[in-house]
N, C-alpha and C positions, 0 to 999 in steps of 0.2 A: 504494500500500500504506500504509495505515495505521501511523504508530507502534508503538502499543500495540494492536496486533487481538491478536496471540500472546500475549498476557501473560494470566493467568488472573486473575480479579479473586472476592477472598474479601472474606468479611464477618465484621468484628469482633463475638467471642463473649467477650469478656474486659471484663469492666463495669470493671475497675480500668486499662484505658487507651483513651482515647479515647471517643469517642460509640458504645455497645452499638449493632450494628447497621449501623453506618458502613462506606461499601464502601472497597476499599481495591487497589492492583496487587497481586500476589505479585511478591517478589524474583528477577530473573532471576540466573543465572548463567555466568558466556562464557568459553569453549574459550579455551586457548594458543594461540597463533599464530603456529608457527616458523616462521624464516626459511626461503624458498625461492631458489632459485636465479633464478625468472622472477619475483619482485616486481618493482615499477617505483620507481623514487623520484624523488620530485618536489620542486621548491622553490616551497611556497607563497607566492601573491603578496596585494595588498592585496584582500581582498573575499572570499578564499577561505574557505567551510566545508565544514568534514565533510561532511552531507548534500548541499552540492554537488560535491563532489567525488565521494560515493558514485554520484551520478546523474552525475557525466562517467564513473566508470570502470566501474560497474555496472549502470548506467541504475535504478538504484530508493535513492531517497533514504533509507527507509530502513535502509537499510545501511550506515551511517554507524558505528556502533557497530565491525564490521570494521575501519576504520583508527584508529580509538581505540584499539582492544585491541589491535594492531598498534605501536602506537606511545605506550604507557605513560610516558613521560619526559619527551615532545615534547605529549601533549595533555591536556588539565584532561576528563577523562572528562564531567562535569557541564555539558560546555558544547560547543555545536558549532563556537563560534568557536575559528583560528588565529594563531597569530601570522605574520607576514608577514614570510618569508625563511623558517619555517623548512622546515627536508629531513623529509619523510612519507615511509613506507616502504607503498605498496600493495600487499598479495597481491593475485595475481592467481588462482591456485586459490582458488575461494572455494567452492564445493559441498562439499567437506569441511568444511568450518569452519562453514557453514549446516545440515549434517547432525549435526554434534559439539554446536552451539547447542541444535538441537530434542532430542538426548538428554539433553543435563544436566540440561536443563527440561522433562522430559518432554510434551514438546507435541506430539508423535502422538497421544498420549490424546485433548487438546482438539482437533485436527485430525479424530481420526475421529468424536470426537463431534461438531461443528460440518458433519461430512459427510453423519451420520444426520436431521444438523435439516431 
């Protein structure tokens, strides 16, 4: 899976910032992530990242973003890199939290249009 497939991509109509015409992501936006009772936690070790962790516990790397927003204090969002030692909290229900993701961001829309193509 792709990074950025889901992410909608717009094109700058505002001559007063940036290059007119310039393609550009849309800002996504991501679901809370309360604590459950069957999260696992783990203490990362030397080499671990997000993305690999998302594909030991999820088998798809990118769902990396899930233990980030998971773990707000403990990870630099902007970066897949860990520090080594620290305790990561993985939800394990993640179907909710991937269905909560596609409504914030309305991406059934691009979903069903990308189903028409």
């Amino acid at each position: 899976m792709k990074r950025y497939k889901d992410i909608e991509i717009l094109r700058n109509i505002n001559e007063n910032v940036g290059s007119l015409n310039s393609l550009y992501y849309a800002n996504n936006s991501y679901p809370e992530i309360p604590l459950n009772k069957d999260d696992i936690y783990v203490e990362t070790e030397f080499g671990d990242r997000l993305d690999l962790l998302a594909n030991q516990f999820y088998n798809d790397v990118a769902l990396y973003w899930v233990i980030a927003i998971a773990n707000p204090n403990k990870v630099n969002f902007g970066s897949l890199f860990v520090k080594e030692g620290t305790q990561l909290r993985i939800p394990v229900r993640i179907n909710n939290i991937i269905d909560q993701y596609i409504n914030i961001n309305n991406l059934w829309v691009l979903e069903n249009l990308l189903d028409l193509m």
